[in-house]
C-alpha positions in Angstrom: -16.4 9.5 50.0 -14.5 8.7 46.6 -11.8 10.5 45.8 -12.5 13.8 43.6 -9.0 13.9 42.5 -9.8 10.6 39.9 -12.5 11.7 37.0 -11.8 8.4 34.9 -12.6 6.0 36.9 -15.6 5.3 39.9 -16.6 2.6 42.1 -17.9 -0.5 40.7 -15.4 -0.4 37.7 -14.2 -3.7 36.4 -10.3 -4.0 35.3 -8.4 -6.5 33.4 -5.1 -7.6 35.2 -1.9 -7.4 33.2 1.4 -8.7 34.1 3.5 -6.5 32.8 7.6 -5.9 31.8 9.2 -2.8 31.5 8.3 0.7 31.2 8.8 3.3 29.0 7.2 6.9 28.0 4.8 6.7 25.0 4.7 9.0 22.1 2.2 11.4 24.0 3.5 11.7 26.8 1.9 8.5 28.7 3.3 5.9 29.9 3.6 2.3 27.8 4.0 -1.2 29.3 5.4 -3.8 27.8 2.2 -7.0 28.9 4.1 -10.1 29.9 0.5 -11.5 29.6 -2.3 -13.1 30.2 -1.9 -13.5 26.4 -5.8 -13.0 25.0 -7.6 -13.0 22.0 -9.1 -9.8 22.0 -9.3 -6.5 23.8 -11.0 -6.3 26.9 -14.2 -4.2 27.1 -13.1 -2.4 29.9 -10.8 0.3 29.3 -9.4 -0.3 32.9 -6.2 -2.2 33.7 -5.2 -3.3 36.7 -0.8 -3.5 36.2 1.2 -6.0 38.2 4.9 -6.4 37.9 5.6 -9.5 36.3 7.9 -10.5 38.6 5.0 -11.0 41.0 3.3 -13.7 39.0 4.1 -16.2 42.0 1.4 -14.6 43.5 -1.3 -16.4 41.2 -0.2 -20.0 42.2 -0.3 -19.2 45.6 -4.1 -17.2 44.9 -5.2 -20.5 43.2 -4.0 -22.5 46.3 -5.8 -20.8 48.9 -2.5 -19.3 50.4 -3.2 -15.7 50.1 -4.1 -14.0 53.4 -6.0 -10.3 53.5 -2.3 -8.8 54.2 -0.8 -11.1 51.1 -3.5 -9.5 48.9 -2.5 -5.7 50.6 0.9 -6.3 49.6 0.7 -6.9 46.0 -2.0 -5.0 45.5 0.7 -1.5 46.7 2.6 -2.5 44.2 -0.2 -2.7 41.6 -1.7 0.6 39.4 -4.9 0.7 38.7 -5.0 2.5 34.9 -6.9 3.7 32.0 -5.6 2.8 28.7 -5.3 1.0 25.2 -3.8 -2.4 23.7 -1.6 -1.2 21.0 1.0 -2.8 18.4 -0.7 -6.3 18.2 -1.2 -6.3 22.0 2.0 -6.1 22.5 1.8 -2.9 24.8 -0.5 -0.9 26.7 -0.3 2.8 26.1 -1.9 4.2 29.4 -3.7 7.6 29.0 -4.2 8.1 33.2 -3.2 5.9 36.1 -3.1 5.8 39.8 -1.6 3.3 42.8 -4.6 1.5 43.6 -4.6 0.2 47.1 -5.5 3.9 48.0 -8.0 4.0 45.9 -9.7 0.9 47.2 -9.3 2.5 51.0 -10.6 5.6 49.8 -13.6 4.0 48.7 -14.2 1.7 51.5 -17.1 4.9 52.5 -18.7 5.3 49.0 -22.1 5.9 49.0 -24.4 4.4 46.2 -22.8 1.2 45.9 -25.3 -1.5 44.7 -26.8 -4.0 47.4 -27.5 -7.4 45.8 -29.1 -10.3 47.6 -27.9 -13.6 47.9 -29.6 -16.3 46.3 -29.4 -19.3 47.9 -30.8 -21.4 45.6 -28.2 -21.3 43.2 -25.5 -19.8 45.1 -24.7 -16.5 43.5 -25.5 -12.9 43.5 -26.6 -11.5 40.2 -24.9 -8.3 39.3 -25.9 -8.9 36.1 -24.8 -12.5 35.2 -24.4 -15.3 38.0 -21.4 -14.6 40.0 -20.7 -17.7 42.3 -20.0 -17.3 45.9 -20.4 -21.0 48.1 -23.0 -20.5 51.0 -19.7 -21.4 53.5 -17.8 -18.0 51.5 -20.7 -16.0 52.0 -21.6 -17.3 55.8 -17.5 -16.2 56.5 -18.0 -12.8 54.5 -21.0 -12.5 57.3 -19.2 -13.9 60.1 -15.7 -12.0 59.6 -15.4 -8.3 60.2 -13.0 -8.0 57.3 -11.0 -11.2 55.4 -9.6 -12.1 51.7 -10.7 -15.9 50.7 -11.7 -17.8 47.6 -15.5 -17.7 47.3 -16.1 -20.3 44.2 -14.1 -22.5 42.4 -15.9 -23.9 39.1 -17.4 -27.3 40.2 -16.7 -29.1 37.1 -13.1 -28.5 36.4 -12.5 -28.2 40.5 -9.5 -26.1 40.3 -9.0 -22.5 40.9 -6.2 -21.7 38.2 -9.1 -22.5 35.6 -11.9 -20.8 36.8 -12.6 -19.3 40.1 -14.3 -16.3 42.2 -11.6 -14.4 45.2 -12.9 -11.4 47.2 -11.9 -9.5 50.1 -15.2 -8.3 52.1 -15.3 -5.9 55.4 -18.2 -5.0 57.5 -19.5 -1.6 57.0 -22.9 -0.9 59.2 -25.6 -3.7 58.3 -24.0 -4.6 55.1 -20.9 -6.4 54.0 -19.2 -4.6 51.2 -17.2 -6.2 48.5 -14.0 -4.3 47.9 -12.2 -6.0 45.9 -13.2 -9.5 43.7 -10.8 -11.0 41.4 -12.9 -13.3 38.7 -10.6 -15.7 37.0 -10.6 -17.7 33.7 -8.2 -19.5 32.8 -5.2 -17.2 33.8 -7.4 -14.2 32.3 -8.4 -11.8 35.7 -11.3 -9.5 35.5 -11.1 -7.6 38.7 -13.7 -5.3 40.1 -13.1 -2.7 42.5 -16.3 -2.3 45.1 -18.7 -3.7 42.7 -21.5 -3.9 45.3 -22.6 -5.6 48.7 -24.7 -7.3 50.9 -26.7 -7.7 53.9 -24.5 -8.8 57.0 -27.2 -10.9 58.3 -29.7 -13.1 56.3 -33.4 -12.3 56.4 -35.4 -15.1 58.3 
């Protein structure tokens, strides 16, 4: 079951990662991070935040590489907070209004009821959550295969490298269906992440 101590924030959330610097207590009260970047244009529509030490950013190369195992990803992700919050002074900070460690979260979730199930469509590759999101029929055949694993599921065909645009997820085996509990959506060094966004049928229909 979720957790009913979190109000602000459910399953299928998406959150913006942000690499951030140092810490320090915000004029309310809350907490105010210093972002070390990706550096963007514009707030994200999400109020979630997904916070990463800076001095984890080696992480990214070795995502974009293929070198991050299920345990890698556990690892960074306990030293990550999962948050609720606002770009302030030019987007130079993010005031946070709630936060929580999110590696528990994710656990805690791994039973959630009511979590979408999406087919796969074959023809072009993708599940539609509401836009395309790519997974390669070999990702989605290991997702099936594996009873739990972290792997890259689509890098963009036309660029053909990960760092500029490309689809992670780590899937486990729950029942008849393969749930999605964690995706990381990169572009171009920006990271949408979604936190059990939804899954799918552990064995395709004949």
């Amino acid at each position: 079951m979720p957790s009913t101590a979190l109000t602000w924030i459910e399953p299928g959330a998406s959150a913006t990662l942000i690499w951030h610097g140092a810490v320090a207590t915000g004029p309310g009260g809350g907490r105010l991070y210093a972002i070390s970047g990706p550096a963007l244009e514009q707030p994200p529509a999400s109020p979630h935040f997904l916070l990463a030490p800076a001095e984890d950013d080696a992480f990214a190369a070795r995502l974009y590489r293929g070198q991050v195992t299920l345990g890698d990803l556990r690892a960074f992700l306990a030293r990550c907070r999962i948050a609720q919050g606002a770009m302030v002074d030019e987007m130079q900070y993010l005031a946070v209004a709630e936060e929580a460690p999110v590696l528990p979260l994710l656990d805690d979730w791994r039973e959630a009821p009511d979590v979408p199930a999406l087919p796969y469509l074959d023809d072009i590759n993708a599940f539609m959550p509401a836009a395309p999101l790519y997974v390669t029929a070999e990702a989605h055949a290991a997702a099936q295969r594996e009873p739990e694993q972290f792997s890259t599921a689509w890098v963009c065909d036309e660029c053909g490298d990960a760092e500029d645009a490309g689809v992670f997820f780590w899937t486990a085996q729950r029942g008849p269906a393969v749930r999605v509990c964690f995706l990381i959506h990169n572009d171009a060094g920006t990271w949408t992440c979604r936190l059990h966004p939804f899954e799918f049928a552990k064995e395709t229909p004949a």
